[in-house]
C-alpha positions in Angstrom: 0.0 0.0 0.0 1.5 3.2 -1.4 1.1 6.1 1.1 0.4 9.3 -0.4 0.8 12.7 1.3 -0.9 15.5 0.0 -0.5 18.7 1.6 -3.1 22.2 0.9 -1.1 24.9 1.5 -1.7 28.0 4.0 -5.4 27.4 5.6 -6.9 29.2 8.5 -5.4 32.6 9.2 -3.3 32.5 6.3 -5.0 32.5 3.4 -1.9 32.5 0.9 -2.2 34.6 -2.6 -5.4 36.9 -2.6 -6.2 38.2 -5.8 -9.3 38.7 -8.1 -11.9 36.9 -5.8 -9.6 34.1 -5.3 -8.2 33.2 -2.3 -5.1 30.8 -2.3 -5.8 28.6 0.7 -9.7 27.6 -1.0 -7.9 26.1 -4.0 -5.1 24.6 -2.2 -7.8 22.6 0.0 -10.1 21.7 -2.9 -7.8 20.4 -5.2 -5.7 18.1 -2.7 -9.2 17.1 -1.4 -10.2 16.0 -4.9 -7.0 14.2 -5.3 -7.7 12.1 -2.4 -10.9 10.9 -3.6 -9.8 10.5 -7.3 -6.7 8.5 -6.6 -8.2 6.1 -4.1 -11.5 5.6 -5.9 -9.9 4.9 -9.6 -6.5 3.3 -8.2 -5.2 -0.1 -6.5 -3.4 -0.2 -2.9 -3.2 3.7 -2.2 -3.7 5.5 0.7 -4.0 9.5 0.4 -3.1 11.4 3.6 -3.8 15.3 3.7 -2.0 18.1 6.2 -4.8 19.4 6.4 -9.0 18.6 5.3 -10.8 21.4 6.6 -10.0 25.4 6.7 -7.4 25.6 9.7 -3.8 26.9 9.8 -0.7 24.9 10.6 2.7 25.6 10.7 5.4 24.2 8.0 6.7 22.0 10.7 3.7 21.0 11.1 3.3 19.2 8.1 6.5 18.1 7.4 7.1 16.3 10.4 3.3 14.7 10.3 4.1 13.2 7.1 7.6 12.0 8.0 6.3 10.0 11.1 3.5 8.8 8.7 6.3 7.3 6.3 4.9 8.8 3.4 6.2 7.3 0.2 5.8 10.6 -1.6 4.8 14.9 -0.2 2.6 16.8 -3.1 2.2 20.1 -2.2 -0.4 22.2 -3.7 -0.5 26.1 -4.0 -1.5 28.9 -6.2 1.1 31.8 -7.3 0.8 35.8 -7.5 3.3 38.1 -8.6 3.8 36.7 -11.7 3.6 38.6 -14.9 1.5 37.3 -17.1 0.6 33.8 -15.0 0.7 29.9 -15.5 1.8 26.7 -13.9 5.3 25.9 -12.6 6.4 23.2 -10.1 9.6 23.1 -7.2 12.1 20.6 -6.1 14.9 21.0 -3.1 18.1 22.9 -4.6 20.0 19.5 -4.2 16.8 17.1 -4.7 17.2 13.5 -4.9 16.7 11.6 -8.1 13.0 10.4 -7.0 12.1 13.9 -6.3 13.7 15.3 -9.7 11.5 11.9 -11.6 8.3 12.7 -9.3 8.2 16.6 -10.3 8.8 15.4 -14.1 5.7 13.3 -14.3 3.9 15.9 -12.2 4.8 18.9 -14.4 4.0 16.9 -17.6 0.8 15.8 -16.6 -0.4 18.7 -15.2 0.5 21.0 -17.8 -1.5 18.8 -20.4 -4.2 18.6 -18.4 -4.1 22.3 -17.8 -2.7 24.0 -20.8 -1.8 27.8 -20.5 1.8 29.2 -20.2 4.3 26.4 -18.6 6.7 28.5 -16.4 8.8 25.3 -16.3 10.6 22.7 -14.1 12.5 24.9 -11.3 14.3 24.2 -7.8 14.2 26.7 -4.6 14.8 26.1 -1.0 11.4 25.7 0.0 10.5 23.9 3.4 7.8 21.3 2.0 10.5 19.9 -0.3 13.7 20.8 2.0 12.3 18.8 5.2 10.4 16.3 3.3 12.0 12.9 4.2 10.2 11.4 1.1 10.4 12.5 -2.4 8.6 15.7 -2.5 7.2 18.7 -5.2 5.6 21.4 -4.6 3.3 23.0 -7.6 1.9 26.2 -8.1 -1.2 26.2 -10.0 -1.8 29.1 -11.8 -1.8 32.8 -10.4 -4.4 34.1 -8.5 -3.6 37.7 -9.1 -3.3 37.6 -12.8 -7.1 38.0 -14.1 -7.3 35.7 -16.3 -5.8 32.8 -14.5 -8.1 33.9 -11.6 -10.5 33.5 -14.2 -10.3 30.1 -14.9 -9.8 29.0 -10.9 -13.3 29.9 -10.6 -14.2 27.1 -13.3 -15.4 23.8 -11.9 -13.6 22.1 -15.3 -9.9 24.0 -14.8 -10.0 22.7 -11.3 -11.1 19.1 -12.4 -8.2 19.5 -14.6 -5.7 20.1 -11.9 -6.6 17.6 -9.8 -6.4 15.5 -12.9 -3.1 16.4 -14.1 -2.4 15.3 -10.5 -3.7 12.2 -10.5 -1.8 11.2 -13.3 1.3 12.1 -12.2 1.5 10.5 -8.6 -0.2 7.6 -10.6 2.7 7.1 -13.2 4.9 8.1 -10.8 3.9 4.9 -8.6 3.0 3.3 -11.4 -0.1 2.5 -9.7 -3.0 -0.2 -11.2 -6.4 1.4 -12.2 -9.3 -0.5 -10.3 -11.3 -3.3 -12.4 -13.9 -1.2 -14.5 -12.8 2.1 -13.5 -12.2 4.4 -16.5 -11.2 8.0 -16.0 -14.4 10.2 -15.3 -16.1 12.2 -17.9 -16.1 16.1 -16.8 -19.5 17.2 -17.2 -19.9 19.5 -20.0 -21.3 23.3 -19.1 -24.4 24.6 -19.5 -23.9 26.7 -22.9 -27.3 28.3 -22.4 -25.8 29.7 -18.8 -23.1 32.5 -18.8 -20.0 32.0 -17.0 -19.8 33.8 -13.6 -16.8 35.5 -14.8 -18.8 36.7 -17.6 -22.1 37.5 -16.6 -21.8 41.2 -16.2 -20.0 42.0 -19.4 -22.5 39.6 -21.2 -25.7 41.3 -20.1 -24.4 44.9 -20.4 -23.5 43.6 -24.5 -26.9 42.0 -24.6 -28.7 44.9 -23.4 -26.5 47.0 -26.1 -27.8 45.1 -29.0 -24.4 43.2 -29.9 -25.7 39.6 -29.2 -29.1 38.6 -28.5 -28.9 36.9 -25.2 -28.8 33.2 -26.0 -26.2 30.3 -25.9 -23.7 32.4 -24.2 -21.4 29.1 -23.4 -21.7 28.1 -26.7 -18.9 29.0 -29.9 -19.2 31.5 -31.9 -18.9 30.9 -35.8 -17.4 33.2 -38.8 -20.9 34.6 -39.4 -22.1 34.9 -35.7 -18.7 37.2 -35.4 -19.6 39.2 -38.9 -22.7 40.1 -37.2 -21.4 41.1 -33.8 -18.1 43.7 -35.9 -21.3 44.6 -38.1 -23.2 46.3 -35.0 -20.3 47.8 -33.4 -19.1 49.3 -36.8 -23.0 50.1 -36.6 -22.3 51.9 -33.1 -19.6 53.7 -33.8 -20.9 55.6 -37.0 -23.6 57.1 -34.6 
């Protein structure tokens, strides 16, 4: 049995990177939570251990040394970035990492980023705690930026955070090179609603609507070469006057 630790960073009175709506510590927590339950429902002898499953703080120490007396076999842990330009995903190692942890973060990164898509910021190392005092091999990733709009953007979309956890669950998976369960095939992401705006969206979509550019229905849906000819058409339209 393959013990897994997964740690959400920040929690409680620290709520990480604050940004746009988003608040770091939320993410953290849902994604590892969904790890948990995706990794031991679709996968053979695993056991998923979290720092933390519910909104409370706890020191770095903390965590380390909880999952270093639990003999963890591997540490993933999850944050969200800020300060970062233009935004993406990028994922950390110790400075002097051992081999495990340099192979765990490669299957990590490469999973995650094609499940996630957006800018890759790349494979990096840093003297970070989790990954410093981590007995185990240990990465810590940092999923998208929650002060950059339109990464903020997509954290508030049930399907982006489906794909992190995921990209996730595919690394630790190959990593482990653990056995999918008899019959279990991965889960279909249930498709949106195209006849219900985004909540990201619905502002700017009903103050268009109301100005004539589109006509108020299938806002989730793509729009074609002619939809689009219309739409220039009115604004050209609006602009004349």
């Amino acid at each position: 049995m393959f013990k897994v630790w997964i740690d959400a960073g920040h929690g409680g009175k620290d709520p990480g990177a604050v940004g746009n709506g988003v608040q770091e510590k939320d993410i953290a927590l849902k994604v590892s939570l969904g790890i948990k339950d995706r990794l031991e429902a679709e996968y053979e002898n695993v056991q998923v251990l979290l720092s933390r499953s519910t909104d409370v703080f706890l020191e770095l120490k903390e965590r380390t040394s909880k999952a270093n007396t639990a003999g963890a076999d591997i540490l993933v842990s999850i944050h969200c970035n800020a300060g970062g330009g233009k935004g993406g995903f990028e994922s950390f190692r110790y400075t002097s990492a051992s081999q495990n942890s340099i192979k765990l973060q490669n299957a990590l990164h490469k999973a995650i980023t094609g499940e996630v898509g957006g800018i890759d910021r790349g494979i990096k190392a840093q003297n970070l705690h989790m990954v410093r005092e981590s007995k185990m091999p240990a990465v810590l990733t940092e999923n998208l930026f929650v002060d950059v709009a339109a990464d903020a953007d997509r954290l508030k979309q049930a399907s982006v955070i489906n794909a992190i956890i995921d990209g996730h669950v595919q690394g630790i998976a190959s990593y482990l090179g653990l056995k999918r369960k008899a019959g279990e095939d991965k889960p279909v992401t249930q498709e949106r609603d195209i006849n219900v705006p985004s909540k990201w969206a619905e502002v700017v979509w009903a103050d268009l609507t109301d100005k004539g550019y589109f006509d108020g229905s299938r806002p989730g849906a793509p729009i074609t070469r002619e939809e689009m000819a219309v739409v220039v058409s009115r604004l050209l339209n609006n602009i004349k006057k």
